[in-house]
PyMOL Python script that loads the backbone (N, CA, C, O; Angstrom):
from pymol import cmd

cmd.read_pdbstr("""\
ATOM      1  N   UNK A   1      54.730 -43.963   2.959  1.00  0.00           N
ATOM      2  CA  UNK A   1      55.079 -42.612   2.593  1.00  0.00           C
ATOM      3  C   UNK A   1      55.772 -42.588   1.224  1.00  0.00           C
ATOM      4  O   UNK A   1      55.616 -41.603   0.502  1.00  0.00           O
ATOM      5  N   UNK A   2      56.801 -43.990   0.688  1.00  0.00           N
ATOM      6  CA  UNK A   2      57.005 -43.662  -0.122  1.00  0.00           C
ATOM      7  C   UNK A   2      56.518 -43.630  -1.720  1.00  0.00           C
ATOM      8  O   UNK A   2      56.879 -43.021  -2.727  1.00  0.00           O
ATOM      9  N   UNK A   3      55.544 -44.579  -1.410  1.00  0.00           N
ATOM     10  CA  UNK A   3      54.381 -44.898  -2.664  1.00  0.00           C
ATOM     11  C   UNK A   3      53.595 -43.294  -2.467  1.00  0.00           C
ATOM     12  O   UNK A   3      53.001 -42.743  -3.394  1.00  0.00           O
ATOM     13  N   UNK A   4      53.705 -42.818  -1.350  1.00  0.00           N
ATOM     14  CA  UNK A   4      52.894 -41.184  -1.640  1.00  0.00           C
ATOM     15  C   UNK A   4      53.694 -40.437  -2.852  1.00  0.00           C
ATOM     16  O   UNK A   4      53.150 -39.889  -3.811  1.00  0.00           O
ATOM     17  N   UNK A   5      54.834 -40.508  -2.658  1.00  0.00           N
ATOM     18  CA  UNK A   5      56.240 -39.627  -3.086  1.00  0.00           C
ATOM     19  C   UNK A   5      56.101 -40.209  -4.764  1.00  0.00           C
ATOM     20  O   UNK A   5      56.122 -39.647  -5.859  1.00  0.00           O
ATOM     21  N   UNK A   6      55.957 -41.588  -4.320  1.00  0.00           N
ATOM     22  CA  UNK A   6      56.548 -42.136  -6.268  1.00  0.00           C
ATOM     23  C   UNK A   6      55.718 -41.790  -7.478  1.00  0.00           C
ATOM     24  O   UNK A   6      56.068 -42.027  -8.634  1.00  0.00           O
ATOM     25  N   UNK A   7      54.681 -41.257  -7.149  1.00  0.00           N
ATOM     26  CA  UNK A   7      53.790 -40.399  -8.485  1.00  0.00           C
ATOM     27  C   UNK A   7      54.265 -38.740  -8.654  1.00  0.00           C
ATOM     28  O   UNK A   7      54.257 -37.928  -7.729  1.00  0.00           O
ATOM     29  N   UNK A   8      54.646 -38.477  -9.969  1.00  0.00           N
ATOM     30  CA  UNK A   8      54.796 -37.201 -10.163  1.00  0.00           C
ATOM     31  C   UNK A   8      53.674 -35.717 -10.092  1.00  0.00           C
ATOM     32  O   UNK A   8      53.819 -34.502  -9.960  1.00  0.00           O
ATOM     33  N   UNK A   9      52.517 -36.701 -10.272  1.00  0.00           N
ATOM     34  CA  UNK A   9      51.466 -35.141 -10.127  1.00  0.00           C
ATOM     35  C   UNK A   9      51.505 -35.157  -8.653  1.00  0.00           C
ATOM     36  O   UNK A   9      51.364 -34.020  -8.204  1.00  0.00           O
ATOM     37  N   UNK A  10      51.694 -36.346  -7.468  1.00  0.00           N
ATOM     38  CA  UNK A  10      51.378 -36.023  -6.137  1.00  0.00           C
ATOM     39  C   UNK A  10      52.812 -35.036  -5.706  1.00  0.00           C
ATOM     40  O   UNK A  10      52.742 -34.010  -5.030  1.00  0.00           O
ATOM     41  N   UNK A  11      53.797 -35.488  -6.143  1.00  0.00           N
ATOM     42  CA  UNK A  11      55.031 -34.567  -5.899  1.00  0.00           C
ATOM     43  C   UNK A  11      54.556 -32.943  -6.243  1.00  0.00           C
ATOM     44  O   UNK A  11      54.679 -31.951  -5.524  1.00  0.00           O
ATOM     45  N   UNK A  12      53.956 -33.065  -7.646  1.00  0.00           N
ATOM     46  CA  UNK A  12      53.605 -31.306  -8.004  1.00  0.00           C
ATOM     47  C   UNK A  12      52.577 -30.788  -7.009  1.00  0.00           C
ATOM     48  O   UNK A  12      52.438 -29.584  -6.794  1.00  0.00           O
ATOM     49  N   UNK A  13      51.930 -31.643  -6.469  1.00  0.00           N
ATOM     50  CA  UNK A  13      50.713 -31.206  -5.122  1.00  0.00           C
ATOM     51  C   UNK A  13      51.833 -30.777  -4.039  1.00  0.00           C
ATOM     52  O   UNK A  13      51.436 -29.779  -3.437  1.00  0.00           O
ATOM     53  N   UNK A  14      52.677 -31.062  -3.745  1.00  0.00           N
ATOM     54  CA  UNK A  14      53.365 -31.130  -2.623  1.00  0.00           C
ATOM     55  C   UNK A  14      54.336 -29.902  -2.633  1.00  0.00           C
ATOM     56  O   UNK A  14      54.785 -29.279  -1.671  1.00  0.00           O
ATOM     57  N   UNK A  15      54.532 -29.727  -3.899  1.00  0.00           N
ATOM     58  CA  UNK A  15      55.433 -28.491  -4.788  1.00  0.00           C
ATOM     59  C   UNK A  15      54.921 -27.639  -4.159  1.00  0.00           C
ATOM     60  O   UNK A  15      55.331 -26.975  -3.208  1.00  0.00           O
ATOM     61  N   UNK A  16      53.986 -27.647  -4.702  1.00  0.00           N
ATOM     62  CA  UNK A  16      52.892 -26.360  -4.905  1.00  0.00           C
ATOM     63  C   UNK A  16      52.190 -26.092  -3.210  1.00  0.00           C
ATOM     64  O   UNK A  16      51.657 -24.991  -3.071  1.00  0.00           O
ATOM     65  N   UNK A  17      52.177 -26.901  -2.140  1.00  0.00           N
ATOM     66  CA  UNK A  17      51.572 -27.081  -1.184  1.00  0.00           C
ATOM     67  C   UNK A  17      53.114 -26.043  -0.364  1.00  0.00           C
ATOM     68  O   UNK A  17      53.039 -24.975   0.244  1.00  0.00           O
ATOM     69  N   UNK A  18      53.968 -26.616  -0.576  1.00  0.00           N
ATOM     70  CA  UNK A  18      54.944 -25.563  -0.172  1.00  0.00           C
ATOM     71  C   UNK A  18      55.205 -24.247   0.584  1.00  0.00           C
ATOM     72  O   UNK A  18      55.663 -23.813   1.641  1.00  0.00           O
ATOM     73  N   UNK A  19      54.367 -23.681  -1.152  1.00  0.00           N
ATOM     74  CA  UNK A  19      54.103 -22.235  -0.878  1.00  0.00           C
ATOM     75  C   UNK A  19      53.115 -21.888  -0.117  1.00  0.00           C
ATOM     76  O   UNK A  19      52.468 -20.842  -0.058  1.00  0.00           O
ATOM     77  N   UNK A  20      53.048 -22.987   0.535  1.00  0.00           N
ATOM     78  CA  UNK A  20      51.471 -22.398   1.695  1.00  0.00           C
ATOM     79  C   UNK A  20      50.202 -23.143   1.220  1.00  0.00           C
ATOM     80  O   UNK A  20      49.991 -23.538   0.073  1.00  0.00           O
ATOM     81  N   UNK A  21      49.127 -23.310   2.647  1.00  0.00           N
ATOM     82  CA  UNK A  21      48.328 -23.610   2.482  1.00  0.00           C
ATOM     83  C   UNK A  21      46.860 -23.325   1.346  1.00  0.00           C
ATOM     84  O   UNK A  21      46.238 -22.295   1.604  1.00  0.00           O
ATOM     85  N   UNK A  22      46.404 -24.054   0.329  1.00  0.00           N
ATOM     86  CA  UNK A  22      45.602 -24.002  -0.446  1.00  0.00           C
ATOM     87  C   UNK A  22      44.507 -24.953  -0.844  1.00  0.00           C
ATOM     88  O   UNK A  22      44.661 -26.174  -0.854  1.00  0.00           O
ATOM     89  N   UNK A  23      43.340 -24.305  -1.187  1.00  0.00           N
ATOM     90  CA  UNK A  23      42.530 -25.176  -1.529  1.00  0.00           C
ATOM     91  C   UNK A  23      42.017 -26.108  -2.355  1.00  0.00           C
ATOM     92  O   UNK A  23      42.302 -25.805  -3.513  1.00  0.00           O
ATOM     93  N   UNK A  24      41.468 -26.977  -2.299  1.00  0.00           N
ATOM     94  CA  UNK A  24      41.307 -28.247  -3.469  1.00  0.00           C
ATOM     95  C   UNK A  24      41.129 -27.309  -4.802  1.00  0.00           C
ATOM     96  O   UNK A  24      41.947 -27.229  -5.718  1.00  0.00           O
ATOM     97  N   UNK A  25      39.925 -26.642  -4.711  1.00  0.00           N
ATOM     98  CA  UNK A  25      39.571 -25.886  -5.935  1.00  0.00           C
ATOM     99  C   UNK A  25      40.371 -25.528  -6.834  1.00  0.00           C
ATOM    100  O   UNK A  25      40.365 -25.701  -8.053  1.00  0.00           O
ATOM    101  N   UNK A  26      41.263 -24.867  -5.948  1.00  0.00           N
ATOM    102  CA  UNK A  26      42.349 -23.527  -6.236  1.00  0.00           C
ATOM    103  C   UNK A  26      43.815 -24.392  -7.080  1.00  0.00           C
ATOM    104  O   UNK A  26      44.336 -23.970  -8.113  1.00  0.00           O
ATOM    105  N   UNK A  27      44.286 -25.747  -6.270  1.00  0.00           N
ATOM    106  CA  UNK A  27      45.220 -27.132  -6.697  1.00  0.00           C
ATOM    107  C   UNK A  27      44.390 -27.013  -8.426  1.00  0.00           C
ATOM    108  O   UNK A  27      44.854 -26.536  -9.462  1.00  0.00           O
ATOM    109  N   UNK A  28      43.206 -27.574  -8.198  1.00  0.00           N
ATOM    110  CA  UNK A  28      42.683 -28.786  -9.133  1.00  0.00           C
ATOM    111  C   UNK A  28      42.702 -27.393 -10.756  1.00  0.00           C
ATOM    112  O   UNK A  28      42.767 -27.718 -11.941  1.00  0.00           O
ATOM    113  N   UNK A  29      42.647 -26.384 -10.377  1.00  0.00           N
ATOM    114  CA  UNK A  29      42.611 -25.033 -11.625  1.00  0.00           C
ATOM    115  C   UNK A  29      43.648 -24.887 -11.477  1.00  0.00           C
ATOM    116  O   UNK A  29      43.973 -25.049 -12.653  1.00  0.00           O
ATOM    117  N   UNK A  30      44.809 -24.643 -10.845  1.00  0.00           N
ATOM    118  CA  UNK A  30      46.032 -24.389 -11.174  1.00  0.00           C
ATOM    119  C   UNK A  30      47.226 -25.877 -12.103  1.00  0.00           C
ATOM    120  O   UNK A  30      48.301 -25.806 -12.698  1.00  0.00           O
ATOM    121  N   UNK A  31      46.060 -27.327 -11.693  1.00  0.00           N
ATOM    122  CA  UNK A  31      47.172 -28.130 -12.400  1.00  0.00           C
ATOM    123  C   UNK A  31      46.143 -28.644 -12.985  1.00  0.00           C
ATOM    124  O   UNK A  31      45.939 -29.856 -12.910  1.00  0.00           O
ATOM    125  N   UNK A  32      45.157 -27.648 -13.801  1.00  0.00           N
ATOM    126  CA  UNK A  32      44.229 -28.445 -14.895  1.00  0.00           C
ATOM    127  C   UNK A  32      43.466 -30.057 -14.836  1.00  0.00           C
ATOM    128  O   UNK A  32      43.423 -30.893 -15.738  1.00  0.00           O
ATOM    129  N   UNK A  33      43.150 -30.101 -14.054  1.00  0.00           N
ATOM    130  CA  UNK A  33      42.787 -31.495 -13.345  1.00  0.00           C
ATOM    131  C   UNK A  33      41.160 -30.827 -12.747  1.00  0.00           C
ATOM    132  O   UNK A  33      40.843 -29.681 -12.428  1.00  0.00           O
ATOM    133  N   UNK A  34      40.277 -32.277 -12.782  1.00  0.00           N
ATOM    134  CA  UNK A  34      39.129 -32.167 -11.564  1.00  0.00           C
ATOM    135  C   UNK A  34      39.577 -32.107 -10.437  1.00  0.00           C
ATOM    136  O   UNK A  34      40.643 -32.545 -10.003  1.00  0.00           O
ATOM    137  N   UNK A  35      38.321 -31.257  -9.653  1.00  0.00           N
ATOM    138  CA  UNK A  35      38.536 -31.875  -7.857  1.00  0.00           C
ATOM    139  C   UNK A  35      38.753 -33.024  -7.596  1.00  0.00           C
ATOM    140  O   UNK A  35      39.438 -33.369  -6.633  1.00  0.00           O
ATOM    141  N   UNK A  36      38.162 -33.878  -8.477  1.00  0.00           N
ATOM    142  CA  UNK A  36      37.844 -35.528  -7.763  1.00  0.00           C
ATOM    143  C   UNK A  36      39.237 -36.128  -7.972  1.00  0.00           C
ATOM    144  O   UNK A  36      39.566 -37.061  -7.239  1.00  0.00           O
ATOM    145  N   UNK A  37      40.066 -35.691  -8.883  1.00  0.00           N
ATOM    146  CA  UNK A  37      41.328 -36.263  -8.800  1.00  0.00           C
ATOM    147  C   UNK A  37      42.135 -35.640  -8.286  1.00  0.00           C
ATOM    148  O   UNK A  37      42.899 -36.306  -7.588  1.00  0.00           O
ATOM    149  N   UNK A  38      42.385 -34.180  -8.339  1.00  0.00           N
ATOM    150  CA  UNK A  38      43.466 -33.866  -7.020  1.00  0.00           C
ATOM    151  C   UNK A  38      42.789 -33.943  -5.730  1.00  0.00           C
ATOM    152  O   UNK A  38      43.459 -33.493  -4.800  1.00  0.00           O
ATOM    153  N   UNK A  39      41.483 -34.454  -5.391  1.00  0.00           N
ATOM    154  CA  UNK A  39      41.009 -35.112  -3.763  1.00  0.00           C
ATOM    155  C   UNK A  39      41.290 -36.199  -3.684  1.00  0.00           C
ATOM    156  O   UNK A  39      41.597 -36.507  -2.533  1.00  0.00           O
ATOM    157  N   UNK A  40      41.343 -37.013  -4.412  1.00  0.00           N
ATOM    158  CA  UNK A  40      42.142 -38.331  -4.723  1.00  0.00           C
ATOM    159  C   UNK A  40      43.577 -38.333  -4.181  1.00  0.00           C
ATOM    160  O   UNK A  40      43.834 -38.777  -3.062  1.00  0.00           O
ATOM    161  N   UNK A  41      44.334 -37.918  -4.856  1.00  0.00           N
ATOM    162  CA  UNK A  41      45.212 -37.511  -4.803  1.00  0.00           C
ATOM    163  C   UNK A  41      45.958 -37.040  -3.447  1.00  0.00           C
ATOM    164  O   UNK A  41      46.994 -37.535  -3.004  1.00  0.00           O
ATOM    165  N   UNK A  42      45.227 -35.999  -2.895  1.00  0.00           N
ATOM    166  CA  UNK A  42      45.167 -35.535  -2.037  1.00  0.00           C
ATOM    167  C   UNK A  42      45.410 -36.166  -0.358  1.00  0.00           C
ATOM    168  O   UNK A  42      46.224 -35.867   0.516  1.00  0.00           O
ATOM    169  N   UNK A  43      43.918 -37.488  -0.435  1.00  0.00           N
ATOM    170  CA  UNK A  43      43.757 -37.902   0.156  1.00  0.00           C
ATOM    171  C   UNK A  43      44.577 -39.069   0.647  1.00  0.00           C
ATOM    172  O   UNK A  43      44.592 -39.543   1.783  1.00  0.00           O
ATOM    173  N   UNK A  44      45.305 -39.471  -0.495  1.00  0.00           N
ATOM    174  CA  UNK A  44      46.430 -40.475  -0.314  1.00  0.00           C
ATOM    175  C   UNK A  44      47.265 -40.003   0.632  1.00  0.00           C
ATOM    176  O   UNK A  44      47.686 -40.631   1.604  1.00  0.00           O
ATOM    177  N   UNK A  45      47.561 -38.594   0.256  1.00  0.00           N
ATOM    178  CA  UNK A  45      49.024 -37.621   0.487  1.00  0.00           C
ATOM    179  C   UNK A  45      48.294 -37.334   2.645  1.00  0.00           C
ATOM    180  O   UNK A  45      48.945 -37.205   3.681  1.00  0.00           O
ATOM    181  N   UNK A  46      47.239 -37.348   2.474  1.00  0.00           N
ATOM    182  CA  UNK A  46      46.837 -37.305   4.032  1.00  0.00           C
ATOM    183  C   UNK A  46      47.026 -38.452   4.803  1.00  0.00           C
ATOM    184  O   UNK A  46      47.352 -38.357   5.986  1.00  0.00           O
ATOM    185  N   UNK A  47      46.782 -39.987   4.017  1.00  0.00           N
ATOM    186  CA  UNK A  47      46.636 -41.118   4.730  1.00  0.00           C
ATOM    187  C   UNK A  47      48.447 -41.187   4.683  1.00  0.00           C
ATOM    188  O   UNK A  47      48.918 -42.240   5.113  1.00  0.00           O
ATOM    189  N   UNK A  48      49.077 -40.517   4.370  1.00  0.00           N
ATOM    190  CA  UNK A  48      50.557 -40.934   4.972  1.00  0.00           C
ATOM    191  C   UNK A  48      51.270 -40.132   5.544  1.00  0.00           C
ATOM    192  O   UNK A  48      52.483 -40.205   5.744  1.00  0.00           O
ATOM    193  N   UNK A  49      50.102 -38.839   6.007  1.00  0.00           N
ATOM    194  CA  UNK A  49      50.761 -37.833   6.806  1.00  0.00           C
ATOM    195  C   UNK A  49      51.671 -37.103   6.551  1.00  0.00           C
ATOM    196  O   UNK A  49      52.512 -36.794   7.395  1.00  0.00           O
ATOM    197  N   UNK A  50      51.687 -36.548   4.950  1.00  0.00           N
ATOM    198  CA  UNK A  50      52.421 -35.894   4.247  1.00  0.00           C
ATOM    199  C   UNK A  50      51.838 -34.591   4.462  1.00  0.00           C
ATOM    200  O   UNK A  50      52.464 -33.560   4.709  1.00  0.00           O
ATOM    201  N   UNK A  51      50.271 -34.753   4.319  1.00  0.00           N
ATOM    202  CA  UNK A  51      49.460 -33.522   4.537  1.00  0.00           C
ATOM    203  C   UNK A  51      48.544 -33.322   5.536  1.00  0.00           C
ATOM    204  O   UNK A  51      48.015 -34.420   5.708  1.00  0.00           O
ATOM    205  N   UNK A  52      48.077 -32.537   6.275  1.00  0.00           N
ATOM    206  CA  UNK A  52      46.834 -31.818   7.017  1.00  0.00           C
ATOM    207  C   UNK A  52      46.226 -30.643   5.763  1.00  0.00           C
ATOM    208  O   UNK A  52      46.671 -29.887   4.900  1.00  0.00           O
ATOM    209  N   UNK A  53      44.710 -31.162   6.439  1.00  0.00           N
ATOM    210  CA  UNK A  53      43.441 -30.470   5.818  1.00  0.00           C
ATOM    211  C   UNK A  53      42.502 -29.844   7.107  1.00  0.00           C
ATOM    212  O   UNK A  53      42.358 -30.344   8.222  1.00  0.00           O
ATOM    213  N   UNK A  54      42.058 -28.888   6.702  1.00  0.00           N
ATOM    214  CA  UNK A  54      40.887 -27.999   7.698  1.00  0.00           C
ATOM    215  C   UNK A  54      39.573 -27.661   6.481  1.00  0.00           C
ATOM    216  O   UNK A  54      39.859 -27.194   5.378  1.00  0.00           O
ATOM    217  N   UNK A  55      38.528 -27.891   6.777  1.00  0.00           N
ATOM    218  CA  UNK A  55      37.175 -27.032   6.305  1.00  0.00           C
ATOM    219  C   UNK A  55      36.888 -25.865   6.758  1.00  0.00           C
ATOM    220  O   UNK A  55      36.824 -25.509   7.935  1.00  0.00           O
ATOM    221  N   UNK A  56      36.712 -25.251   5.794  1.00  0.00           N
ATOM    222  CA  UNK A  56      36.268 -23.789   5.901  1.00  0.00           C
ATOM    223  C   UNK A  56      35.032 -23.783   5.207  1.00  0.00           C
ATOM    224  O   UNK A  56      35.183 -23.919   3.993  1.00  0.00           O
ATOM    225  N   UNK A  57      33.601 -23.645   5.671  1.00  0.00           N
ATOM    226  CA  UNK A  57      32.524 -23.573   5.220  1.00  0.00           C
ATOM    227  C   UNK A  57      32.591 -24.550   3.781  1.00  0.00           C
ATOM    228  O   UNK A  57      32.430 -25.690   4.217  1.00  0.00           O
ATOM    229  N   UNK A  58      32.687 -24.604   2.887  1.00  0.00           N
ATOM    230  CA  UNK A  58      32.313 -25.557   1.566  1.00  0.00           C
ATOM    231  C   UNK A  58      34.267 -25.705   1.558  1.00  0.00           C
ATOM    232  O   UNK A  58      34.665 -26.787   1.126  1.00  0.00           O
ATOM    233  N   UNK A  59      34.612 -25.389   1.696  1.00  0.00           N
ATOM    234  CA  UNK A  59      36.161 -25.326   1.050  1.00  0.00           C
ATOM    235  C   UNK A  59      37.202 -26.141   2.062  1.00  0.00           C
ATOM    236  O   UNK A  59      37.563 -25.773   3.179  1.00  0.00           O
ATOM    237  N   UNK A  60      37.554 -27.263   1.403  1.00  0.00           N
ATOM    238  CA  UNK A  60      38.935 -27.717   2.268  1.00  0.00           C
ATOM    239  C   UNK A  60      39.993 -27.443   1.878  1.00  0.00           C
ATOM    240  O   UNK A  60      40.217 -27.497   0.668  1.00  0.00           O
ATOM    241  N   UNK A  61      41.035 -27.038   2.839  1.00  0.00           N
ATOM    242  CA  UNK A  61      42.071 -26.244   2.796  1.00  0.00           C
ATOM    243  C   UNK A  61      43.607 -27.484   2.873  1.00  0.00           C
ATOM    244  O   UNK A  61      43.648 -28.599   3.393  1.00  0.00           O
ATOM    245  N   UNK A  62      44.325 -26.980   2.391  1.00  0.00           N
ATOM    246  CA  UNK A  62      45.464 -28.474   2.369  1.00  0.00           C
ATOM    247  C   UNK A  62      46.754 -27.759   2.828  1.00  0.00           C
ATOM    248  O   UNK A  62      47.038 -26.620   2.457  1.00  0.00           O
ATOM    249  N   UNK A  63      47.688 -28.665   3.844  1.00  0.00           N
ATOM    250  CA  UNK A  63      49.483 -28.101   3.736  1.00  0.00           C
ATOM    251  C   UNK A  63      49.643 -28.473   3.843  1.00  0.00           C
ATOM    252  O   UNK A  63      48.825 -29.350   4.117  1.00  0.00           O
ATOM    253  N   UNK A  64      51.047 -28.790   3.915  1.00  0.00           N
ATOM    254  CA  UNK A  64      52.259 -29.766   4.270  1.00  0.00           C
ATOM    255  C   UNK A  64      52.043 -29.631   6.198  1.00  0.00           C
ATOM    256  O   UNK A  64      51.667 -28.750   6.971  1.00  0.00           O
ATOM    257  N   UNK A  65      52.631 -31.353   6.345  1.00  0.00           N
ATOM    258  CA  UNK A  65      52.217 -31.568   7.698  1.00  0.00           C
ATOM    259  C   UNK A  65      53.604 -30.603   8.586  1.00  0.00           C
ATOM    260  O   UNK A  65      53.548 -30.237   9.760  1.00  0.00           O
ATOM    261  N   UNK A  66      54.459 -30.430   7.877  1.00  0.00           N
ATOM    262  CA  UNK A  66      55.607 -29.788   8.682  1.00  0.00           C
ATOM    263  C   UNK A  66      56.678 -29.539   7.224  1.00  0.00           C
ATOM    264  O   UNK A  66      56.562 -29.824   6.032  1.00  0.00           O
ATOM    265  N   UNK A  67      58.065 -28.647   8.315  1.00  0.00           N
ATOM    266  CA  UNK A  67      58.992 -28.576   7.512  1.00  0.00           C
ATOM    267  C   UNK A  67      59.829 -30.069   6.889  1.00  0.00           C
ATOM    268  O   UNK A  67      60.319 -30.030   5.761  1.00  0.00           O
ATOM    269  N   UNK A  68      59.913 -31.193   7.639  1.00  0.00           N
ATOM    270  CA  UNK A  68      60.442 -31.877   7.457  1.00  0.00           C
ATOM    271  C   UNK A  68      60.021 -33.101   5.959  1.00  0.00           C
ATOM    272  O   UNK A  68      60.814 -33.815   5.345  1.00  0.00           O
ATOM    273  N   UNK A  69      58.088 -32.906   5.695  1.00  0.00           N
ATOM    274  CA  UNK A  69      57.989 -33.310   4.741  1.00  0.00           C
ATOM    275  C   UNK A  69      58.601 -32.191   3.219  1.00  0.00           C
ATOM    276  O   UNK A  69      58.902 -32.603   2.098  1.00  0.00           O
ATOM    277  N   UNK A  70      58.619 -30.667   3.750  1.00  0.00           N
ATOM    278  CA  UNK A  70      59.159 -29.803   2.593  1.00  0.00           C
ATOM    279  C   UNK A  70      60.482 -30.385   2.148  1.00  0.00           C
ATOM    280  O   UNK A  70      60.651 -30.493   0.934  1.00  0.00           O
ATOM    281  N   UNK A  71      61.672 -30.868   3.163  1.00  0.00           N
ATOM    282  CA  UNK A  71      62.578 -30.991   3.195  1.00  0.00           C
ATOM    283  C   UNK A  71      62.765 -32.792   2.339  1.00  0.00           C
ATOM    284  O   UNK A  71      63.929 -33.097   2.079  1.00  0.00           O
ATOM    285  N   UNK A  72      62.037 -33.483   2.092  1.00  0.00           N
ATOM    286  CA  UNK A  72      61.311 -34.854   1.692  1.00  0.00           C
ATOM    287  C   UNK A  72      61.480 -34.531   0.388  1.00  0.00           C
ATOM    288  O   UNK A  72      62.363 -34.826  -0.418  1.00  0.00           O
ATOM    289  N   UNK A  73      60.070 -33.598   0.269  1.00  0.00           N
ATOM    290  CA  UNK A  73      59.859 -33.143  -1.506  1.00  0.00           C
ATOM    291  C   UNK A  73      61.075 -32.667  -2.056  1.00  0.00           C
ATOM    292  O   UNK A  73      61.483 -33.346  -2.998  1.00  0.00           O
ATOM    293  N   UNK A  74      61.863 -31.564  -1.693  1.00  0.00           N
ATOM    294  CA  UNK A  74      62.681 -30.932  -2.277  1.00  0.00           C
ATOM    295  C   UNK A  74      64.133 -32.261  -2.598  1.00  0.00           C
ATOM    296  O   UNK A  74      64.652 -32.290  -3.715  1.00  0.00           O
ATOM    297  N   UNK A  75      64.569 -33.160  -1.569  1.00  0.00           N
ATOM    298  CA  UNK A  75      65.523 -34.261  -1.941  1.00  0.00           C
ATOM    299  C   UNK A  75      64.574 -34.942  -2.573  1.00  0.00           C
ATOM    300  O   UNK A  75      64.918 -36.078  -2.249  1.00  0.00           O
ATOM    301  N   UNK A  76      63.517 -35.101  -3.317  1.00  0.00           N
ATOM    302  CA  UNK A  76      62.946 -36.066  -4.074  1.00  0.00           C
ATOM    303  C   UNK A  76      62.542 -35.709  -5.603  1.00  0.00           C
ATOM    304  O   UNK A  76      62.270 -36.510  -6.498  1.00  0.00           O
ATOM    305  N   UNK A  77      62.581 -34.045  -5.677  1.00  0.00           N
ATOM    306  CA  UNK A  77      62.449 -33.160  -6.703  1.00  0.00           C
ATOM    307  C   UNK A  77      63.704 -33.539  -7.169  1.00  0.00           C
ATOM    308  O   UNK A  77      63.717 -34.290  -8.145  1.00  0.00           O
ATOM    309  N   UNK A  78      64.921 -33.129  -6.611  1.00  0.00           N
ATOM    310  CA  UNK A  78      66.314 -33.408  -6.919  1.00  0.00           C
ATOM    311  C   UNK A  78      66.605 -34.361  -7.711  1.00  0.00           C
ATOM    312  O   UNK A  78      67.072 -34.356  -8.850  1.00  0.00           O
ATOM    313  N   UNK A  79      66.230 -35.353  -6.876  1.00  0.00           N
ATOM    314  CA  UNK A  79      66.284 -36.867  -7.022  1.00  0.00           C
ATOM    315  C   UNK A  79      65.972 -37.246  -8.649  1.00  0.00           C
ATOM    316  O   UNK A  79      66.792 -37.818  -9.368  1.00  0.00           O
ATOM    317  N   UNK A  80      64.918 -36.907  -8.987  1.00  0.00           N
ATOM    318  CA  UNK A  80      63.612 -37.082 -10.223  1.00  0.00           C
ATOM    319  C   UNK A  80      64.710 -36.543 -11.315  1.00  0.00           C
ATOM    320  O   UNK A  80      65.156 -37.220 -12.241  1.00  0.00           O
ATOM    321  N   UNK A  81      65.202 -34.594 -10.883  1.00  0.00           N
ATOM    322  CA  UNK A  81      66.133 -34.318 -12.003  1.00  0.00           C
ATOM    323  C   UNK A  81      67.135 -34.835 -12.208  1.00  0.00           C
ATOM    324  O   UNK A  81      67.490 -35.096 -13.357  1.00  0.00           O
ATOM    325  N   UNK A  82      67.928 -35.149 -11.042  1.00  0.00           N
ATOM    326  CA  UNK A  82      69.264 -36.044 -11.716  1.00  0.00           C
ATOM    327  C   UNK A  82      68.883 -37.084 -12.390  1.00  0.00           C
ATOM    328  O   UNK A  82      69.790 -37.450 -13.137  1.00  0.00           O
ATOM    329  N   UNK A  83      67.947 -37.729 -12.464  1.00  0.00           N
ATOM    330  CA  UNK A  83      67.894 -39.133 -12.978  1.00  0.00           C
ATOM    331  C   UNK A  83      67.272 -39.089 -14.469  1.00  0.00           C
ATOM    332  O   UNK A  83      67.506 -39.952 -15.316  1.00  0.00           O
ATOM    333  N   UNK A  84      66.495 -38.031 -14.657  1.00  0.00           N
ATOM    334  CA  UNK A  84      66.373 -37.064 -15.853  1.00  0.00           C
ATOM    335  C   UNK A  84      67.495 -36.592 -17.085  1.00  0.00           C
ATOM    336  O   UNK A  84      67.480 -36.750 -18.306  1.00  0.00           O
ATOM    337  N   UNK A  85      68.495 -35.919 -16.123  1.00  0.00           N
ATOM    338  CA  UNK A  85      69.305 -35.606 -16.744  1.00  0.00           C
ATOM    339  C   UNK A  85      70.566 -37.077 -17.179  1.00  0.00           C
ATOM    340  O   UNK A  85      71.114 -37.174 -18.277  1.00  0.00           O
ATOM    341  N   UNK A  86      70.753 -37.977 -16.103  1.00  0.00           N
ATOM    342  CA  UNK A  86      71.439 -38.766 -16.482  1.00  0.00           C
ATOM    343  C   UNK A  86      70.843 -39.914 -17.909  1.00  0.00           C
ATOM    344  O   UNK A  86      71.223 -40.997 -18.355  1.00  0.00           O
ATOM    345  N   UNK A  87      69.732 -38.932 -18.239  1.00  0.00           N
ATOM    346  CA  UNK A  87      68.843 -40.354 -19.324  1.00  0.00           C
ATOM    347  C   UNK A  87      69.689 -39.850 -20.768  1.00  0.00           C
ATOM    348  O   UNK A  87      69.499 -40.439 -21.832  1.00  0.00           O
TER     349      UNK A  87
END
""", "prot")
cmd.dss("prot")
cmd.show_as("cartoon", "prot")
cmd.util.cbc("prot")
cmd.orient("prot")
């Protein structure tokens, strides 16, 4: 889980996953990236049970597996700025 956490674009997936469930498409145009890399991406963030996915006809849909990974991201967002600011 924590090699999911230690890349910064997978943290901004997770950001952004937050606000509710969304689709690859919808990720990969909002953080200027291909599908194939925020499914990449993505798919990591599933194999450690950070995330659940559902298909909807052509479209897979992504969220956070619960509150407790929100609660993960947000002490790890933190985390990133203090160590930012202490540079």
């Amino acid at each position: 889980m924590f090699k999911a956490l230690a890349d910064p674009d997978r943290l901004r997936l997770l950001a952004r996953l937050a606000d509710g469930e969304t689709c690859v498409t919808e990720l990969a145009a909002l953080e200027d990236q291909k599908v194939t890399t925020v499914s990449a991406r993505l798919k990591l963030l599933l194999t450690a049970r950070l995330v659940s996915r559902r298909r909807e006809a052509k479209h897979m849909y992504y969220r956070l597996t619960d509150d407790h990974v929100l609660q993960i991201v947000i002490t790890a967002l933190e985390h990133s700025a203090e160590d930012a600011l202490s540079r």
